[in-house]
N, C-alpha and C positions, 0 to 999 in steps of 0.2 A: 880302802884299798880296792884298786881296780881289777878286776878277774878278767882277762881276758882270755878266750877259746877258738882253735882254728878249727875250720867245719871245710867239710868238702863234698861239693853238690856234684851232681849230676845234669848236667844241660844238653839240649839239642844244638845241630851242628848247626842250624842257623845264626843261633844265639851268641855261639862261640864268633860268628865269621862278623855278626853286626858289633861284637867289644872288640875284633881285632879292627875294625872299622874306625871306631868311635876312637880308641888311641892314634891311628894314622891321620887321622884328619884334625887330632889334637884336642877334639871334647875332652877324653877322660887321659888323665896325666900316666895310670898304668891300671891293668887289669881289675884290680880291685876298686879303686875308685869308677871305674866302667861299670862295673856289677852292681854297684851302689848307685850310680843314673839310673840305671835301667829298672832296681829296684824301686827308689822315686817317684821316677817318670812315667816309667810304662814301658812299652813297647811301643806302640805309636809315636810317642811325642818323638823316643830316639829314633827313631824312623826319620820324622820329620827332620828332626835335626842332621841328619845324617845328608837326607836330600837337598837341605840349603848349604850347605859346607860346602858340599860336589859342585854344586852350582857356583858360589863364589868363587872354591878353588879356578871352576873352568874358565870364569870370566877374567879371575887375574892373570892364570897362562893367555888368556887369548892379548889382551892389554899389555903383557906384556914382549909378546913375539908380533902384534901388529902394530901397536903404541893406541893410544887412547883414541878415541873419536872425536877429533876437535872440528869438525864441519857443526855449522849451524848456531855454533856459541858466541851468547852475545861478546862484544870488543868492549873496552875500556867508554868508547864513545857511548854507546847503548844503554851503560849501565850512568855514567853521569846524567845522560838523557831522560832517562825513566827517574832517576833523583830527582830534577828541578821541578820534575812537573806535579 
């Protein structure tokens, strides 16, 4: 039989603002599974994580309202060309 117990911590406001984070950006599915990365992980790592998400995020807005960067891609011709040889 499984015993399970609810407990309730105490955390700094930072803490609280990087799980509301880590939900918006879609890492952790809801609070508690947030608490449980960060438990895990650390502190850093979700940091880190947190930093490449932003990042991604910004790159797919930017792709998306500029469209992608097609200057300088190899053609159809380039890519046969580089085959035969």
């Amino acid at each position: 039989m499984l015993f399970v117990q609810t407990i309730t911590i105490k955390v700094n406001r930072r803490i609280v603002k990087v799980v509301e984070e880590m939900i918006r950006l879609g890492i952790a599915r809801s609070r508690n599974h947030a608490y449980n990365i960060l438990i895990e992980a650390g502190l850093p790592k979700v940091l880190e994580l947190i930093e490449h998400k932003k990042k991604v995020e910004s790159l797919t807005d930017k792709f998306l309202h500029e469209g992608l960067p097609y200057e300088n891609l190899p053609t159809v011709e380039d890519v046969e060309e580089g085959r035969e040889r």
